[in-house]
Each structure stands twice: as C-alpha cells, then as structure tokens.
N, C-alpha and C positions, 0 to 999 in steps of 0.2 A: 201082313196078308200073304197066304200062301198063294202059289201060281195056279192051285185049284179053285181059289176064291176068286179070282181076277175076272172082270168082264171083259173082254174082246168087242171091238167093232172095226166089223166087216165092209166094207162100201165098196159098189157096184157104181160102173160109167161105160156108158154105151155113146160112142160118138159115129154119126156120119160118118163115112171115107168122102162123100161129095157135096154133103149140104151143115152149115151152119145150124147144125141139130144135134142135144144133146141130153141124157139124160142121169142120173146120177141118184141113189137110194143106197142104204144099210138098215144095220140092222147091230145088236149089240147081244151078246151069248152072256152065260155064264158058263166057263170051262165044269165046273162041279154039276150042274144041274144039267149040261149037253157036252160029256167026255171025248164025243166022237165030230163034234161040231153039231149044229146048226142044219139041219134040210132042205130042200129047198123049196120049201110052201110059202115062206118068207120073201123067196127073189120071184114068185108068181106076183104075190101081193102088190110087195114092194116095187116091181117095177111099173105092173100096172097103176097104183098110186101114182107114183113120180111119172108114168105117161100122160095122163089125165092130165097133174098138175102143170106139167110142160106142153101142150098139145098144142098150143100156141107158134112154139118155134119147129113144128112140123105143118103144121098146116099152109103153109107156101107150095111145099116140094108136095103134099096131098094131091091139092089143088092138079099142080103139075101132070100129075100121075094121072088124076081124073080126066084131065084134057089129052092126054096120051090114049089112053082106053075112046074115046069118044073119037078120034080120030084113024083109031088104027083098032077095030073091033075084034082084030084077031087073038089081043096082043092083051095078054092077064092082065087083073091090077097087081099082081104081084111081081111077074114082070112089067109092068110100069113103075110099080115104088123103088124095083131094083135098078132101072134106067136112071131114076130121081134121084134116090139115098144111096145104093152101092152097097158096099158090107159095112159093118159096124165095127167098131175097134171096141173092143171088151175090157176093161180093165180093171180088177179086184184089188183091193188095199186092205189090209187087216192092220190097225191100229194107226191108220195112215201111211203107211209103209208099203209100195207095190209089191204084191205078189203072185208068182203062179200059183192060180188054183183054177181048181178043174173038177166045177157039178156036171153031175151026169143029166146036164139040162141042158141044151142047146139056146142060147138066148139070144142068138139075132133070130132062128127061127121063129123064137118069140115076138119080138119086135115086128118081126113081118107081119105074124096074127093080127097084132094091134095096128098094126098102122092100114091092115086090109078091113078091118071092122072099120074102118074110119072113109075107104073111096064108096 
C-alpha cells in the first residue's frame, strides 16, 4: 500500500482549563481522495456530535453560568461560561501522534457558540 492509499485519522480534544469537561471527535481521510487534507465541515459536525453526545459533563458548569447571568444581569452568558470553563486546551493527534495543526477555524470560539445555545 502506497502512502497515497493510506487512510489518516485525525482526532480533536477540547478540554476545560477550569472544569472536569471534555470533549474528543475525529475523523479518518484518505490521502488519494483529499491530497491537501480534510476541511473543516467535519470538525463543525464532529464536534458538535461529540457536544451533544457529552452534554452531560458540561451541564454542571451551564448550570453555573445560568446562576451567574441571573445574579449579576449585566454580565453575558458568555462571559459567564468563561468565568465557569475558562479557555480550552485544543489538542490535534493525526494517527494518535500529537500534533501541531492549525485550521483556520477557531474552535473554542466554537465551543463558546455551543455551550451559549445551551444557558
């Protein structure tokens, strides 16, 4: 099997900096069939999948956030979830192997969307 034949997979984790929250998704290419990698409609998907399917170990620090906003009405739920969760630590593995990489998608800001669909 040539290395044009080979499939790749890619996996995505997004952890809390403050809260016992996490989330984790991939996705597997084929070099021959996407030369240039993979886009990222997949880490849209993907992560919102693995949010849903995780919602559970966020829904504490929600909570939280919701109780922030109801106390303090000036104060976004987005600055609330950031009081809660803090930044995300992003971590990319391709083949299970960490590495840099770098879509031109912003994906705590992502994470933020979701978790503001959520207060």
């Amino acid at each position: 099997m040539s290395l044009k034949d080979k499939e790749i997979e890619i996996g995505v984790c997004l952890s809390s900096e403050k809260e016992s929250a996490s989330l984790g998704f991939g996705k597997y290419y084929s070099i021959k069939e996407h030369p240039d990698g993979p886009g990222t409609d997949w880490i849209i998907e993907g992560m919102g999948d693995a949010f849903n399917e995780n919602y559970y170990e966020f829904e504490p620090g929600i909570e939280r956030a919701r109780k922030l906003v109801c106390m303090n009405p000036q104060m976004s739920s987005r600055d609330a979830l950031f009081e809660v969760f803090g930044n995300f630590t992003i971590c990319y593995e391709v083949d299970g192997i960490e590495k840099n990489w770098n879509y031109d998608i912003n994906l705590e800001d992502l994470m933020y969307s979701f978790l503001e669909d959520s207060v």
